[in-house]
C-alpha positions as CSV (number, residue, x, y, z in Angstrom):
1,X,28.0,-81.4,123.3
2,X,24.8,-81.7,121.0
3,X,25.3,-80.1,117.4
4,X,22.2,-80.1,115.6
5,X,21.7,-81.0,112.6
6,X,20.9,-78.5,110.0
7,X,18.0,-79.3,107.6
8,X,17.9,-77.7,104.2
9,X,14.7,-76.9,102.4
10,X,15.0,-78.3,99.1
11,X,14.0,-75.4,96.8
12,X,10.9,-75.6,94.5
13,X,12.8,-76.1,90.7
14,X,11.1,-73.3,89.2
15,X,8.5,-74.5,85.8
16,X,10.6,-73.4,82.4
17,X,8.6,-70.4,81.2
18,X,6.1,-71.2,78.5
19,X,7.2,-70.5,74.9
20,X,6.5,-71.2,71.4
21,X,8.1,-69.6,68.1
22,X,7.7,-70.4,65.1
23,X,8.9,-69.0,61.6
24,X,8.1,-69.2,58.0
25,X,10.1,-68.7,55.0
26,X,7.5,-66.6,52.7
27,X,5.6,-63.6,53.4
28,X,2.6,-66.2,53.9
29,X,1.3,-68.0,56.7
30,X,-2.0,-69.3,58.9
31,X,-3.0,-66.8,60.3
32,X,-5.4,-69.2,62.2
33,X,-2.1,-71.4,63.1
34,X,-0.8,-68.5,65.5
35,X,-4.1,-67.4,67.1
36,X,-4.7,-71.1,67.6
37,X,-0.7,-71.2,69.1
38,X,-1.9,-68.2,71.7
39,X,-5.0,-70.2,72.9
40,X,-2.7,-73.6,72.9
41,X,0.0,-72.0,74.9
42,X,-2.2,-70.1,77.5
43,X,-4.3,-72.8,78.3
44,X,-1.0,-74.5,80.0
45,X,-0.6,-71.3,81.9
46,X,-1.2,-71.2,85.4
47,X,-3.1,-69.5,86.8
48,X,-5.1,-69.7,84.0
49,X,-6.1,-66.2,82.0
50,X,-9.6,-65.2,81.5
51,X,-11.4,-65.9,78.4
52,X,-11.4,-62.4,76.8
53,X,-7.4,-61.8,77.9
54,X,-6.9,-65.1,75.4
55,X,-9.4,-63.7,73.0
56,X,-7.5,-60.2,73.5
57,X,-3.8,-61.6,72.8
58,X,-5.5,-64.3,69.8
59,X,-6.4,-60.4,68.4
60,X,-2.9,-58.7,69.0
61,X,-1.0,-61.9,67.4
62,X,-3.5,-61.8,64.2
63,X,-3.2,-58.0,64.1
64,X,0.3,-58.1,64.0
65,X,1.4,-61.5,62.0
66,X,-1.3,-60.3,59.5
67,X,0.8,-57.0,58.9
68,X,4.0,-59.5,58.7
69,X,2.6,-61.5,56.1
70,X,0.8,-58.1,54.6
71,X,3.5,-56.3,54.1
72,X,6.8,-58.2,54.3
73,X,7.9,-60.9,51.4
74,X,9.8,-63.2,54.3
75,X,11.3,-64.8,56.3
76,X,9.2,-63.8,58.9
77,X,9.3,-65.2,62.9
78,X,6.2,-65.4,65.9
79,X,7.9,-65.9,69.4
80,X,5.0,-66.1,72.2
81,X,6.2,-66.0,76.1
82,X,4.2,-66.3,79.2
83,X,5.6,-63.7,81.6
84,X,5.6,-65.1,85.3
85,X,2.6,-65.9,87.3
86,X,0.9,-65.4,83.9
87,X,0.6,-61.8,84.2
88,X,0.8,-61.3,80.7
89,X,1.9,-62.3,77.6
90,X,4.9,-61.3,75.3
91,X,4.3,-61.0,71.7
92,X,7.5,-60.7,69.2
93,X,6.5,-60.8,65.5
94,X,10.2,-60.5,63.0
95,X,9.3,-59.8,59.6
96,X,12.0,-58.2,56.3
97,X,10.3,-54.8,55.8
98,X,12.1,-52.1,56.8
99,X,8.6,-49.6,56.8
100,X,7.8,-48.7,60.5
101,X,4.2,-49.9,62.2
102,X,2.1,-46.8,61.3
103,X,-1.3,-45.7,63.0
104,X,-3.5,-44.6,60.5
105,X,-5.9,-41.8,61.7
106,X,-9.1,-43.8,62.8
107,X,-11.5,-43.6,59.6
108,X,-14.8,-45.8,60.5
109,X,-15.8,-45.9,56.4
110,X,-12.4,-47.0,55.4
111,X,-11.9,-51.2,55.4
112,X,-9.2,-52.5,57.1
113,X,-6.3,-50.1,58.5
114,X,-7.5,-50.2,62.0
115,X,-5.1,-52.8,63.2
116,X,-2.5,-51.2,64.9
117,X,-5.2,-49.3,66.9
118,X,-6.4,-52.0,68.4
119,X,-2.6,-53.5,69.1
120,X,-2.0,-49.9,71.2
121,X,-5.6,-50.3,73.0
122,X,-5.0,-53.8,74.1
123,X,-1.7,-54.1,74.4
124,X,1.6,-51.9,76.2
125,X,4.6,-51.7,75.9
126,X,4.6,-51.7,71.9
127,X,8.8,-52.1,71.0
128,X,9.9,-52.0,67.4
129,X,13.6,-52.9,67.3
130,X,15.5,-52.3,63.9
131,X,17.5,-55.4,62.3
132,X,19.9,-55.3,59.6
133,X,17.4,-57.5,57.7
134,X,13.8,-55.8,59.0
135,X,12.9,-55.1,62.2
136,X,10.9,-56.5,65.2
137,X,8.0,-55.4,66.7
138,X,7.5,-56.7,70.7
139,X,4.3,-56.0,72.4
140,X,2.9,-57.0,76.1
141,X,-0.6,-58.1,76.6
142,X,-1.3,-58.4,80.3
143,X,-3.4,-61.2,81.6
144,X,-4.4,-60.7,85.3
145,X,-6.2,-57.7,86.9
146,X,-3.1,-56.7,88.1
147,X,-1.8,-55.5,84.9
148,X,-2.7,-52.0,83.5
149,X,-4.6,-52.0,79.9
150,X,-7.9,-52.5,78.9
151,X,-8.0,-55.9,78.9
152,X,-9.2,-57.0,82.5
153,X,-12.0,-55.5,83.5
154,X,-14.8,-54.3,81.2
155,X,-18.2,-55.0,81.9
């Protein structure tokens, strides 16, 4: 009697998500150092997001690490992660103030204020998560046309 031999498919290892983090010690950092770690990290990602989804999360991180650095005398933390088949991208900013994100109602002769608006157009999924020493604030900026949100198909 013939037993056949079985073949086994070696499974595909799966890539390690992307990530990057990074944390500073005072109330101050580059802002230009973590919209330049969005663009660094999302050019790995495959497939690779259109231009205005990177120009919409390089927005989200700068909107949210400014009010970090704004408002918060340190240590502060970014974390980026690339959510699977890049469909969007997870944004965790840690920062020592214990004052909750607030929307300020939209005022188009005031300067500055507007941030947060524009986190809650572009992004979903806006978490804030209280710490013993601050709090964190989590937001998802989808990347692909299959994700809801403003950022995939304007004209």
């Amino acid at each position: 009697m013939d037993i056949p031999l079985r073949t086994r498919a070696t499974a595909q290892p799966r890539p390690a998500p992307l990530r990057y983090s990074r944390s500073w010690s005072t109330g101050v950092t580059s802002i230009g150092d973590a919209r330049d770690a969005v663009a660094a990290l999302l050019s790995r990602a495959r497939p690779a997001p259109a231009r205005r989804a990177v120009q919409d999360a390089q927005l989200v991180v700068s909107e949210l690490v400014t009010n970090a650095a704004k408002h918060a005398p340190g240590p502060c933390a970014l974390r980026l992660e690339l959510l699977p088949r890049a469909a969007a991208l997870r944004i965790t900013v840690t920062d020592t103030s214990v004052d909750p994100p607030r929307r300020r109602p939209p005022d188009p002769g005031r300067v500055g204020g507007h941030g947060l608006h524009l986190v809650t157009m572009i992004s979903r999924d806006l978490e804030v998560t209280w710490l013993s020493h601050g709090k964190r604030v989590t937001v998802t900026v989808p990347l692909t046309d299959g994700e809801s949100g403003p950022t995939v198909s304007r004209p």
